[in-house]
Jmol script that loads the backbone (N, CA, C; Angstrom):
load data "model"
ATOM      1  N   UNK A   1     -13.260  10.606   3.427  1.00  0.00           N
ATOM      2  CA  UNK A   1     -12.995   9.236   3.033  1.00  0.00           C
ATOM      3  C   UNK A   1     -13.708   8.940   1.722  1.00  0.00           C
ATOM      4  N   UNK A   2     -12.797   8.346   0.774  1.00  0.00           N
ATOM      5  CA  UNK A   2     -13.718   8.321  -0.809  1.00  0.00           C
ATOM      6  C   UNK A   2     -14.141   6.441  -1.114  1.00  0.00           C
ATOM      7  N   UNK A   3     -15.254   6.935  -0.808  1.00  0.00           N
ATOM      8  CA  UNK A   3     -16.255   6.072  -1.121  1.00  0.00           C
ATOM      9  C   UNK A   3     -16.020   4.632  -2.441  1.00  0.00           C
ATOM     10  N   UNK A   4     -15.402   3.646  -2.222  1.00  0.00           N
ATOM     11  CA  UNK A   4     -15.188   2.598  -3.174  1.00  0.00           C
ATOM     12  C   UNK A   4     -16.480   2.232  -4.440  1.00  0.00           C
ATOM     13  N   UNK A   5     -16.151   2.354  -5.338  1.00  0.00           N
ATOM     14  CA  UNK A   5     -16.842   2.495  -6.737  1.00  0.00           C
ATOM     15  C   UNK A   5     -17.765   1.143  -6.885  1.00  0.00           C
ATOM     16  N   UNK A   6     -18.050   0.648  -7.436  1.00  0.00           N
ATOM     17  CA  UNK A   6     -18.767  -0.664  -7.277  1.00  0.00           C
ATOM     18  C   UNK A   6     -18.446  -1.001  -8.823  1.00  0.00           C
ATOM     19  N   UNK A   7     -17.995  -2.552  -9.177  1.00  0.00           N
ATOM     20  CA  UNK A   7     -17.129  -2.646 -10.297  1.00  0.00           C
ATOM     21  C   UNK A   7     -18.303  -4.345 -10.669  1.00  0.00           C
ATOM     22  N   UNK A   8     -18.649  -4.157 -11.652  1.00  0.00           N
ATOM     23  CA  UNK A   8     -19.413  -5.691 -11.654  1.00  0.00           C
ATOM     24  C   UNK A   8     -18.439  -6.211 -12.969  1.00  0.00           C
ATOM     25  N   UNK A   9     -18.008  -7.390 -12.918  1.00  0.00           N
ATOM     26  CA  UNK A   9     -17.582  -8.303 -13.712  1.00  0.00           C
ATOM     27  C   UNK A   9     -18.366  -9.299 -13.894  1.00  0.00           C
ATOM     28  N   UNK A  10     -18.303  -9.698 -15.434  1.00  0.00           N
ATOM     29  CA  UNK A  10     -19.068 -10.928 -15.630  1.00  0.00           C
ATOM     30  C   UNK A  10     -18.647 -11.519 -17.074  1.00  0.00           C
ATOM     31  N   UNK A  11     -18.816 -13.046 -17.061  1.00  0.00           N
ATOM     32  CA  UNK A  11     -17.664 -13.482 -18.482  1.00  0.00           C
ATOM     33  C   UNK A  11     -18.628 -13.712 -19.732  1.00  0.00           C
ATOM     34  N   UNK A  12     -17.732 -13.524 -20.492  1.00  0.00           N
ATOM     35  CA  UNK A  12     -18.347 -13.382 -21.989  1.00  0.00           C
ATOM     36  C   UNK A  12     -18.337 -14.728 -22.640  1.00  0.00           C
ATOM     37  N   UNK A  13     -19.178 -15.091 -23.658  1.00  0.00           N
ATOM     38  CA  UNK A  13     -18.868 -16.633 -24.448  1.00  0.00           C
ATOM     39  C   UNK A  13     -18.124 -16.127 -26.012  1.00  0.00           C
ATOM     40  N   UNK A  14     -18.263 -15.041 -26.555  1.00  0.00           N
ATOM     41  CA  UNK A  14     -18.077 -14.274 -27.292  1.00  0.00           C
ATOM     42  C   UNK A  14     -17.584 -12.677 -27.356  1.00  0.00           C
ATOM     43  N   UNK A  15     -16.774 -11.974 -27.735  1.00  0.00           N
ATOM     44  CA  UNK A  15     -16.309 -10.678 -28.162  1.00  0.00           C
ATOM     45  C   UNK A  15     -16.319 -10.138 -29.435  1.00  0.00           C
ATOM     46  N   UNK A  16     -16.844  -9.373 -29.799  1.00  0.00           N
ATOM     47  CA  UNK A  16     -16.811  -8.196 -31.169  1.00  0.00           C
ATOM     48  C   UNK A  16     -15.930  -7.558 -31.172  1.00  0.00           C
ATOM     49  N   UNK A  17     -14.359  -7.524 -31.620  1.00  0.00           N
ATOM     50  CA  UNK A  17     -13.637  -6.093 -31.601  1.00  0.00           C
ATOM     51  C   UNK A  17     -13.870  -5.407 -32.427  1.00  0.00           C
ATOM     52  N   UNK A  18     -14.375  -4.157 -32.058  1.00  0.00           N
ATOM     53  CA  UNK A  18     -14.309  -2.848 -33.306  1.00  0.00           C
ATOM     54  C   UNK A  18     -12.864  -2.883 -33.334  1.00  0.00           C
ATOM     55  N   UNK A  19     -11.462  -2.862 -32.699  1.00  0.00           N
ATOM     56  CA  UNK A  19     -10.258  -2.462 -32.829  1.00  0.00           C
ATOM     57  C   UNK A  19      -9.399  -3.282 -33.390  1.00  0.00           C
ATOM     58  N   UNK A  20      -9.920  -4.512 -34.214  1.00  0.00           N
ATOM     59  CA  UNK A  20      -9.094  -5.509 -34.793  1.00  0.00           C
ATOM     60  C   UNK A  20     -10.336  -6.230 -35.315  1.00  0.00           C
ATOM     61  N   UNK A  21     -10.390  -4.807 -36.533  1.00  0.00           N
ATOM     62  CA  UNK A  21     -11.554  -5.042 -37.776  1.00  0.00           C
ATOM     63  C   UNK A  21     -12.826  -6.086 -38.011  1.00  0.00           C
ATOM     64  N   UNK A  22     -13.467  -5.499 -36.367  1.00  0.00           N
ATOM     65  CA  UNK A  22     -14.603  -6.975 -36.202  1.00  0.00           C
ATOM     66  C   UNK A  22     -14.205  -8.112 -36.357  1.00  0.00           C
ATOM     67  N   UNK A  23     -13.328  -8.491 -35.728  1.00  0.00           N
ATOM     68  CA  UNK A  23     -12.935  -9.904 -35.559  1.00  0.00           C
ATOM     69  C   UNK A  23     -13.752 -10.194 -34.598  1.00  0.00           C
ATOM     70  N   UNK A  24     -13.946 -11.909 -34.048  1.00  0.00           N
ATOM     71  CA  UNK A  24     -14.788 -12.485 -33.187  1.00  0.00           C
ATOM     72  C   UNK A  24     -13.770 -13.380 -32.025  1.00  0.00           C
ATOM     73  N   UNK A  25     -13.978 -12.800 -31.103  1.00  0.00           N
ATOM     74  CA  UNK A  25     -13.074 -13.896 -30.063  1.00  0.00           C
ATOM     75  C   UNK A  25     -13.860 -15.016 -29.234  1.00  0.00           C
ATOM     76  N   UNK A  26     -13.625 -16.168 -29.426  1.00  0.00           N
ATOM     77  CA  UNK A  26     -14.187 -17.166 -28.505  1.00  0.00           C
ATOM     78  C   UNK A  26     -13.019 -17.582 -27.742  1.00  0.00           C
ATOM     79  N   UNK A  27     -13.635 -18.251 -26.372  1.00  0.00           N
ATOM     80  CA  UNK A  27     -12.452 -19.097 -25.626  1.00  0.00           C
ATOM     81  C   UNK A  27     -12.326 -20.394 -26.910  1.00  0.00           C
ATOM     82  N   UNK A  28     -10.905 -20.705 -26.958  1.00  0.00           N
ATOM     83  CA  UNK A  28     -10.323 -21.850 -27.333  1.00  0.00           C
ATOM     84  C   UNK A  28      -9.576 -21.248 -28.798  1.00  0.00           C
ATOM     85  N   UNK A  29      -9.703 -19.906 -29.477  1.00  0.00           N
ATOM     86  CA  UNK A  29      -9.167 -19.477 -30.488  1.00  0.00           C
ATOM     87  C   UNK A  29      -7.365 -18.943 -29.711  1.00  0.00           C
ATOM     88  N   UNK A  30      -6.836 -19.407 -30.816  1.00  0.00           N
ATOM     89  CA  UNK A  30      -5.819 -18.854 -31.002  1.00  0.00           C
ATOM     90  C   UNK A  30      -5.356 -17.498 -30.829  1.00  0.00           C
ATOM     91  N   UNK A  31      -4.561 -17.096 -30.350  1.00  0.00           N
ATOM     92  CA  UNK A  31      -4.515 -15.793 -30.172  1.00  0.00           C
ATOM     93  C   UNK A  31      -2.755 -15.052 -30.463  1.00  0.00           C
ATOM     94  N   UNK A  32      -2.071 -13.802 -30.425  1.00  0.00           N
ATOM     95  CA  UNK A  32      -1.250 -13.278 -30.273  1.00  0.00           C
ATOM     96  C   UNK A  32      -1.322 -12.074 -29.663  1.00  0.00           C
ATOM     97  N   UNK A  33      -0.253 -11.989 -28.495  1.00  0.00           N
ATOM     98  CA  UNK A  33      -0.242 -11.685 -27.328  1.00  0.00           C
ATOM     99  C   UNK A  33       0.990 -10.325 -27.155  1.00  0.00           C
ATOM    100  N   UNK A  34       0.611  -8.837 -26.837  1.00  0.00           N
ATOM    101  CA  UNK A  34       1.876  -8.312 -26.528  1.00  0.00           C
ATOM    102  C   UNK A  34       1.758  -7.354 -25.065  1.00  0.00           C
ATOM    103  N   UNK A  35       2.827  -7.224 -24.570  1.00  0.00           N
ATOM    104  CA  UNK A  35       3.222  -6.276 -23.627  1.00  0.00           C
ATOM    105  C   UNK A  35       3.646  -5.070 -24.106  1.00  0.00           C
ATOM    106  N   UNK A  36       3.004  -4.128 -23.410  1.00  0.00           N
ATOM    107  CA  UNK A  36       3.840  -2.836 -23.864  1.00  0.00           C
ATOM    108  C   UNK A  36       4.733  -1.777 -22.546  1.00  0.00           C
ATOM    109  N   UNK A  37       5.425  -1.156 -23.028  1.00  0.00           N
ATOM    110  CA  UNK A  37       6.300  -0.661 -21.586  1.00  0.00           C
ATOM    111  C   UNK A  37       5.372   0.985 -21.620  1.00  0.00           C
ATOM    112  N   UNK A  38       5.586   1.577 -21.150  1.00  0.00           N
ATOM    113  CA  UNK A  38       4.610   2.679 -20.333  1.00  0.00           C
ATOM    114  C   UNK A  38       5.024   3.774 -21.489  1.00  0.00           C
ATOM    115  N   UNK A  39       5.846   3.948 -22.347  1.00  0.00           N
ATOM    116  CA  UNK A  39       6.588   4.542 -23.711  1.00  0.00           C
ATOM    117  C   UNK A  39       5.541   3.853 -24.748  1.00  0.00           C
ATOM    118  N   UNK A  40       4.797   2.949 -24.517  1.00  0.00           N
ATOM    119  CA  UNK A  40       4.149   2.144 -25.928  1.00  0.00           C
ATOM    120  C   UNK A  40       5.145   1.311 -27.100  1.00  0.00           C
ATOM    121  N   UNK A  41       6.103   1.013 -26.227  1.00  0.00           N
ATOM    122  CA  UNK A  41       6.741   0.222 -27.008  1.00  0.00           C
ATOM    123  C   UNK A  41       6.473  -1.657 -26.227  1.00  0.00           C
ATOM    124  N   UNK A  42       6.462  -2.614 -27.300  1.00  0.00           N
ATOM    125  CA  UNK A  42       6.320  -3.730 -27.432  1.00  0.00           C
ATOM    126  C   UNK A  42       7.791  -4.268 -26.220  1.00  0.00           C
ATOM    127  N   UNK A  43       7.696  -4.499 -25.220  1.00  0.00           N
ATOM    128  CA  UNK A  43       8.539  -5.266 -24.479  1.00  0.00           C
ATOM    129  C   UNK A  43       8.517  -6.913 -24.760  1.00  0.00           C
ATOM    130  N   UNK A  44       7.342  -7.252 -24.665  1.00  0.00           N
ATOM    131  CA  UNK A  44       7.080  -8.867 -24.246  1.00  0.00           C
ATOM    132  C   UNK A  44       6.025  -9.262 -25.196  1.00  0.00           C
ATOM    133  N   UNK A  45       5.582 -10.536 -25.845  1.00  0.00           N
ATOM    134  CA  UNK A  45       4.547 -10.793 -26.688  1.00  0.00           C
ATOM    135  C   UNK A  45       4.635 -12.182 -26.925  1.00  0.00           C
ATOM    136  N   UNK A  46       4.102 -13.021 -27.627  1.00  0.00           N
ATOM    137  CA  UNK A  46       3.796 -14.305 -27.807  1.00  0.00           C
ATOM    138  C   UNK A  46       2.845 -15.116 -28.224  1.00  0.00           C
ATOM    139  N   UNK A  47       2.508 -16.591 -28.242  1.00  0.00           N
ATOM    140  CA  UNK A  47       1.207 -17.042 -28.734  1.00  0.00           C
ATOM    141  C   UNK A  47       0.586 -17.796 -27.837  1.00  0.00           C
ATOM    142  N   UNK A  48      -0.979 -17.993 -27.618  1.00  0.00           N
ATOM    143  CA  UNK A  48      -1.503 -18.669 -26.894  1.00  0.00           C
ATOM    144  C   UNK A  48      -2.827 -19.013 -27.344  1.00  0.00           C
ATOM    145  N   UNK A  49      -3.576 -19.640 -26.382  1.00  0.00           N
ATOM    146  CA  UNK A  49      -5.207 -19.823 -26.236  1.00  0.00           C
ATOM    147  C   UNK A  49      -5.771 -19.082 -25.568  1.00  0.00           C
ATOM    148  N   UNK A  50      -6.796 -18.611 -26.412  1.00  0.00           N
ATOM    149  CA  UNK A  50      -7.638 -17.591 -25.205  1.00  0.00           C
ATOM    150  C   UNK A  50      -8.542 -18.635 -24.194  1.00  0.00           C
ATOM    151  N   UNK A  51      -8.265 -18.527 -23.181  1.00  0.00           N
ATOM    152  CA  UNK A  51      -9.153 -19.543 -22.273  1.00  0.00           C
ATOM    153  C   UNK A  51     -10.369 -18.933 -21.549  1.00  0.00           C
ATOM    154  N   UNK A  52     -10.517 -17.592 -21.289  1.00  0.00           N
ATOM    155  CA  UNK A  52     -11.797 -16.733 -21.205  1.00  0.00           C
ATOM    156  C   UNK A  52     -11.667 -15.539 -20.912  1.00  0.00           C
ATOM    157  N   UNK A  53     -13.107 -14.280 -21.041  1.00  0.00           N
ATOM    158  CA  UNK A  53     -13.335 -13.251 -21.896  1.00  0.00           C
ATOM    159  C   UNK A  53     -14.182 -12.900 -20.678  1.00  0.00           C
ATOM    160  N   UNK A  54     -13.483 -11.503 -20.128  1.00  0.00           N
ATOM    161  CA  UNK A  54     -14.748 -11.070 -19.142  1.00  0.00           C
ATOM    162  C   UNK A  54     -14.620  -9.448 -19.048  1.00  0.00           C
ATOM    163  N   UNK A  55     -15.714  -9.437 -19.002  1.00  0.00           N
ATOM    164  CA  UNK A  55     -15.765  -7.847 -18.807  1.00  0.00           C
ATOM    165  C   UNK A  55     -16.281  -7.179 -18.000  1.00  0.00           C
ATOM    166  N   UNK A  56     -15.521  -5.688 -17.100  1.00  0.00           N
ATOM    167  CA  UNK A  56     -15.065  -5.206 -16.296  1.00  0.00           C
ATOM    168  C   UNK A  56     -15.997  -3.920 -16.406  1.00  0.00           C
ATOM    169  N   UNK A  57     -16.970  -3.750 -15.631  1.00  0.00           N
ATOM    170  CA  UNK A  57     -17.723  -2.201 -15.814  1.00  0.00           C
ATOM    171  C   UNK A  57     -17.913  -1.745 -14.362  1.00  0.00           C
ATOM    172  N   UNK A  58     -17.566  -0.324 -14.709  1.00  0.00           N
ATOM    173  CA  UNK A  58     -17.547   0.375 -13.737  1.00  0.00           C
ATOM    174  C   UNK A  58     -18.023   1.717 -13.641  1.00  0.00           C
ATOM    175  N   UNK A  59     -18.132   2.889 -13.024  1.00  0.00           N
ATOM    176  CA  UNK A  59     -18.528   3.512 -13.280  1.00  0.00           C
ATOM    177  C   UNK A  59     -17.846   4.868 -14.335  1.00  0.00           C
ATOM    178  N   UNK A  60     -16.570   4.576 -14.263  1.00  0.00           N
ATOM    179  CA  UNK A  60     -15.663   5.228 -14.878  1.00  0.00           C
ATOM    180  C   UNK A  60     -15.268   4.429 -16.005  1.00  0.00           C
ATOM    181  N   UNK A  61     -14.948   2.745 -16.038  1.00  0.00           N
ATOM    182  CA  UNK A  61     -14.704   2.678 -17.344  1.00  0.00           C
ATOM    183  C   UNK A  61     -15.843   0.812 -17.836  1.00  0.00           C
ATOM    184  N   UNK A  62     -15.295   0.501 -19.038  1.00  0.00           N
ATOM    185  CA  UNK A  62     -15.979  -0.712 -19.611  1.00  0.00           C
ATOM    186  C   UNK A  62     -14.680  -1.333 -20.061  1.00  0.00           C
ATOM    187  N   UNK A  63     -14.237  -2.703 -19.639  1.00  0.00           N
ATOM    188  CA  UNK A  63     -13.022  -2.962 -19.906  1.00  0.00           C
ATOM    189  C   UNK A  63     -13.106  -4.261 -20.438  1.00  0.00           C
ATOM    190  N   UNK A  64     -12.755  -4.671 -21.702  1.00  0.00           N
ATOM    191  CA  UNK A  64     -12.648  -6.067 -21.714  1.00  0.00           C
ATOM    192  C   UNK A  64     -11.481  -6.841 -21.683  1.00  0.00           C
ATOM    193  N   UNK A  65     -11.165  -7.928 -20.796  1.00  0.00           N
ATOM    194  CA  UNK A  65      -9.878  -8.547 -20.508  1.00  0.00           C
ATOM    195  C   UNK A  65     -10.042  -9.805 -20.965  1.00  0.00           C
ATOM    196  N   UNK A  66      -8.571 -10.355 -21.683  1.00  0.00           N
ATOM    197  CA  UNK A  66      -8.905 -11.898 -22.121  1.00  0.00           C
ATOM    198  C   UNK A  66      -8.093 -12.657 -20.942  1.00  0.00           C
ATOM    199  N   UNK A  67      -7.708 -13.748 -20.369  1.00  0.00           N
ATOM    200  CA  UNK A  67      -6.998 -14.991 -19.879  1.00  0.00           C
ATOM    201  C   UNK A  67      -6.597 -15.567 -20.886  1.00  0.00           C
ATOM    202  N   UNK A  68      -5.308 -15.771 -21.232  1.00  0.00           N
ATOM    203  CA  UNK A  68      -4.688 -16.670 -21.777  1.00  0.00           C
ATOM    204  C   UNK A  68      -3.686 -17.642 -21.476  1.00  0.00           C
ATOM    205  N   UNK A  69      -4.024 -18.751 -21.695  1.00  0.00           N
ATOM    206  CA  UNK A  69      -2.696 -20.119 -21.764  1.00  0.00           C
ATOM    207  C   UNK A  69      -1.925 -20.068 -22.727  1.00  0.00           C
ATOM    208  N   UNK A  70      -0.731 -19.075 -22.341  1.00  0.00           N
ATOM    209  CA  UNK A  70       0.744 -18.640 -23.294  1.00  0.00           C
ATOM    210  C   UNK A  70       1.467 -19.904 -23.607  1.00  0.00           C
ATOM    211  N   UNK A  71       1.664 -20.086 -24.592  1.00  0.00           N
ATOM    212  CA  UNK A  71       2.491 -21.403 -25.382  1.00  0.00           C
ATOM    213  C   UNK A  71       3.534 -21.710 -24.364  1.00  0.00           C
ATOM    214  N   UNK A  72       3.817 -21.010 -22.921  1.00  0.00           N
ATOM    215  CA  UNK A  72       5.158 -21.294 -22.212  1.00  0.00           C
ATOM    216  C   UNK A  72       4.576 -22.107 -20.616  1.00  0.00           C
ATOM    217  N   UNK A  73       3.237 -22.285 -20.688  1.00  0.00           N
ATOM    218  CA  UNK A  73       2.255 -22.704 -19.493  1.00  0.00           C
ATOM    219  C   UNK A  73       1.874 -21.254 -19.007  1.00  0.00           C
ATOM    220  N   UNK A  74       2.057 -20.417 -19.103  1.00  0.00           N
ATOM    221  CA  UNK A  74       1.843 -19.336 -18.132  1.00  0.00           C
ATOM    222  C   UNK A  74       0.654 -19.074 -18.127  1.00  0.00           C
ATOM    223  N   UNK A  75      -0.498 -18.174 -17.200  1.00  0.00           N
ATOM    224  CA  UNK A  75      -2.029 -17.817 -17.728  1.00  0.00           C
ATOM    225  C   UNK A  75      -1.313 -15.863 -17.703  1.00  0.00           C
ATOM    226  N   UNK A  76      -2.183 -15.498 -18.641  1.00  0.00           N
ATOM    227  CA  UNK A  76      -1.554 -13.951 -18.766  1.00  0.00           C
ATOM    228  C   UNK A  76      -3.417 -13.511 -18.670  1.00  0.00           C
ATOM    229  N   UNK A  77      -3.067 -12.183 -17.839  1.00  0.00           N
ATOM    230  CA  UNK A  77      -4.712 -11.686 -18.399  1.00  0.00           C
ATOM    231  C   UNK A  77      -4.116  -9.978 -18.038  1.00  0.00           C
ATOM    232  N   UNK A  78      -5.120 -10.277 -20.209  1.00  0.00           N
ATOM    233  CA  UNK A  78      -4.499  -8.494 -20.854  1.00  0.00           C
ATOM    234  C   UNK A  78      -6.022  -7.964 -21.363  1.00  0.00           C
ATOM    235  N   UNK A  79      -5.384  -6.437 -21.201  1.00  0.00           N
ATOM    236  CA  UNK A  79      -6.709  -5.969 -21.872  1.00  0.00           C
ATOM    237  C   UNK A  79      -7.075  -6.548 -23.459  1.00  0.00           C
ATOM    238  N   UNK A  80      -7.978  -6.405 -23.628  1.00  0.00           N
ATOM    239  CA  UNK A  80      -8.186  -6.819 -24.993  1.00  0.00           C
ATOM    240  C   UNK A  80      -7.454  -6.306 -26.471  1.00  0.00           C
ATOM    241  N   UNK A  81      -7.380  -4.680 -26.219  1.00  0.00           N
ATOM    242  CA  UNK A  81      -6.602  -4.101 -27.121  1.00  0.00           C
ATOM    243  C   UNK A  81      -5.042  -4.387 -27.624  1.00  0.00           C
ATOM    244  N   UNK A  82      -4.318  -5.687 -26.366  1.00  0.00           N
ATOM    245  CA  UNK A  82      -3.234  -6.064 -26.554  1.00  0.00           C
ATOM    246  C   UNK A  82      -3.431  -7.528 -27.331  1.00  0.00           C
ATOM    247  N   UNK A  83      -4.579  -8.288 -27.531  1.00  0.00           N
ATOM    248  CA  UNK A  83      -4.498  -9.099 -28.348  1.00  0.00           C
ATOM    249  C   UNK A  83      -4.818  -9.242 -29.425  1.00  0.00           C
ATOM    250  N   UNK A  84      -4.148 -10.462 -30.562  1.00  0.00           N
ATOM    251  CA  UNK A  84      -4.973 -10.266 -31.920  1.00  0.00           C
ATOM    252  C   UNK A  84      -5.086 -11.931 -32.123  1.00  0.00           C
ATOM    253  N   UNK A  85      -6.467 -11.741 -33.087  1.00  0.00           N
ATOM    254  CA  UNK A  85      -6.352 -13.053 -33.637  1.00  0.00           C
ATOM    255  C   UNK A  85      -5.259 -13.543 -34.105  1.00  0.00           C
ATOM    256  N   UNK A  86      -4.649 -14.497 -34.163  1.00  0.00           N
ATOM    257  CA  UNK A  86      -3.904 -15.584 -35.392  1.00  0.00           C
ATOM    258  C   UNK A  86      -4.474 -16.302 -35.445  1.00  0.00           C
ATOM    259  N   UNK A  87      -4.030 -16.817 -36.793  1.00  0.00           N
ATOM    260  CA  UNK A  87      -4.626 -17.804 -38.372  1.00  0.00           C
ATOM    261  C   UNK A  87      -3.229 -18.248 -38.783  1.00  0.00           C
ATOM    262  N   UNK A  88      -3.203 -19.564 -38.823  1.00  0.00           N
ATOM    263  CA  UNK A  88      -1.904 -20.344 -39.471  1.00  0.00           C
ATOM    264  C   UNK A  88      -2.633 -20.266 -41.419  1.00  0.00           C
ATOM    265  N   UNK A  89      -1.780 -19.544 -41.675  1.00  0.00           N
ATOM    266  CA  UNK A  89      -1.782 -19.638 -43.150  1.00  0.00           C
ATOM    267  C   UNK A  89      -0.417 -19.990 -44.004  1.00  0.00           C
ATOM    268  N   UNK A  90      -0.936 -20.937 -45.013  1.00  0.00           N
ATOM    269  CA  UNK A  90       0.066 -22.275 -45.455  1.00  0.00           C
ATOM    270  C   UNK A  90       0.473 -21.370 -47.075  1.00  0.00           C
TER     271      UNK A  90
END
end "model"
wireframe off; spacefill off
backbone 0.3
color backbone group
């Protein structure tokens, strides 16, 4: 019988991505949002609010996941590597 891993979560007020050139994520920033199909292609994507930032450690991995309020009401929660900042530029 294999023994269940022990997984601690706990939420962030802030994120550093090394993978989207040190950008800074807070809850209440803007965000853009995608799905990918199991091929790595873009199925689903969109815009929202990040509403909060928590991260997932375990003994096998370190995961950071955002919650977002998708411009359609929905709450979505993706790994981090699927979101990016947006900036309305005029």
């Amino acid at each position: 019988m294999k023994k269940k891993l022990d997984e601690k979560k706990k939420t962030l007020k802030e994120y550093k991505s090394s993978y989207h050139k040190n950008n800074i994520f807070r809850p209440n920033d803007r965000v853009h949002w995608y799905e990918y199909s199991s091929d790595g292609i873009v199925v689903n994507g969109g815009y929202g609010t990040l509403i909060e930032i928590k991260q997932t450690i375990s003994v096998n991995y370190n995961a950071i996941f955002f919650s977002i309020l998708c411009d359609d009401g929905s709450i979505r929660e993706l790994i981090s590597n699927d979101v990016e900042p947006w900036a309305w530029y005029e």
